[in-house]
C-alpha positions, 0 to 999 in steps of 0.5 A: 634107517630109511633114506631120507630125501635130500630136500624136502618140499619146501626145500629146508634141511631143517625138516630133513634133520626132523624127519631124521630123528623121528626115524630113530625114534621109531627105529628105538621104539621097536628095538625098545619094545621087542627086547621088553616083550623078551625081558618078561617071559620064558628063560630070559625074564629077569635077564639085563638086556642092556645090550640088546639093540635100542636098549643102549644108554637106557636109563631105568624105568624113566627111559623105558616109560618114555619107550612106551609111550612112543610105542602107544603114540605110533600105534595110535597113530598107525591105526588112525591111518589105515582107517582114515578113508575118503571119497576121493584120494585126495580126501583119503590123502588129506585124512591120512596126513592128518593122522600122520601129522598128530602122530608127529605131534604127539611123539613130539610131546612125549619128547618135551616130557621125558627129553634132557637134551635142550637141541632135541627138545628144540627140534620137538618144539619145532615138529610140534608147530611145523606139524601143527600147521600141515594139520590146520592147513589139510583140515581147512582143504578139507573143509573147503572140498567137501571133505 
């Protein structure tokens, strides 16, 4: 997992803990995804890959629905990001972040839906409104430069 800063910009371990999970959210994702791709072809179709890395603790269809789901949001918002451009860099920044905000935002919403734990649902509630206010904050810059 990436290092993860010791303070963010405004200095709260709160955010450390967000930026943490959402690592191994996306560390999971991918570990999800891969053994799913090898679960559905050649000799290994119909095989328990349980003990694949990022398969433990899964729990049937309703943990691998969830996995997929944060599969689309990250790939959504990846593409969002690379195409996101501007004038200026700091108008390709702002763009960018906007993209990477809603990215948080909705893997924040996917945890809201298919989460059990009340902490980590929580924390997601908490991504979803921090998240939500460095969008509003970018897209008002933006709009007051021209971007």
């Amino acid at each position: 997992m990436a290092k993860v800063a010791p303070q963010c910009q405004d200095g709260t371990e709160k955010m450390r803990k967000t930026t943490t999970i959402l690592a191994a959210i996306a560390a999971l994702s991918v570990g999800a995804a891969t053994a799913s791709a090898q679960s559905n072809q050649g000799p290994m179709k119909g095989m328990d890959h349980s003990a694949m890395p990022g398969m433990k603790g899964m729990k049937g269809d309703h943990n691998m629905m969830a996995m997929n789901d944060y599969m689309a949001a990250i790939k959504k918002m990846d593409q969002a990001m690379m195409s996101a451009k501007g004038s200026t860099p700091d108008v390709t920044f702002a763009r960018k972040m906007m993209a990477h905000h809603q990215g948080a935002i909705d893997m924040a919403q996917i945890q809201l839906r298919h989460g059990s734990d009340a902490d980590a649902k929580m924390i997601a509630q908490q991504t979803i409104d921090e998240n939500t206010k460095g969008k509003a904050e970018l897209q008002a810059w933006l709009k007051a430069h021209g971007g």
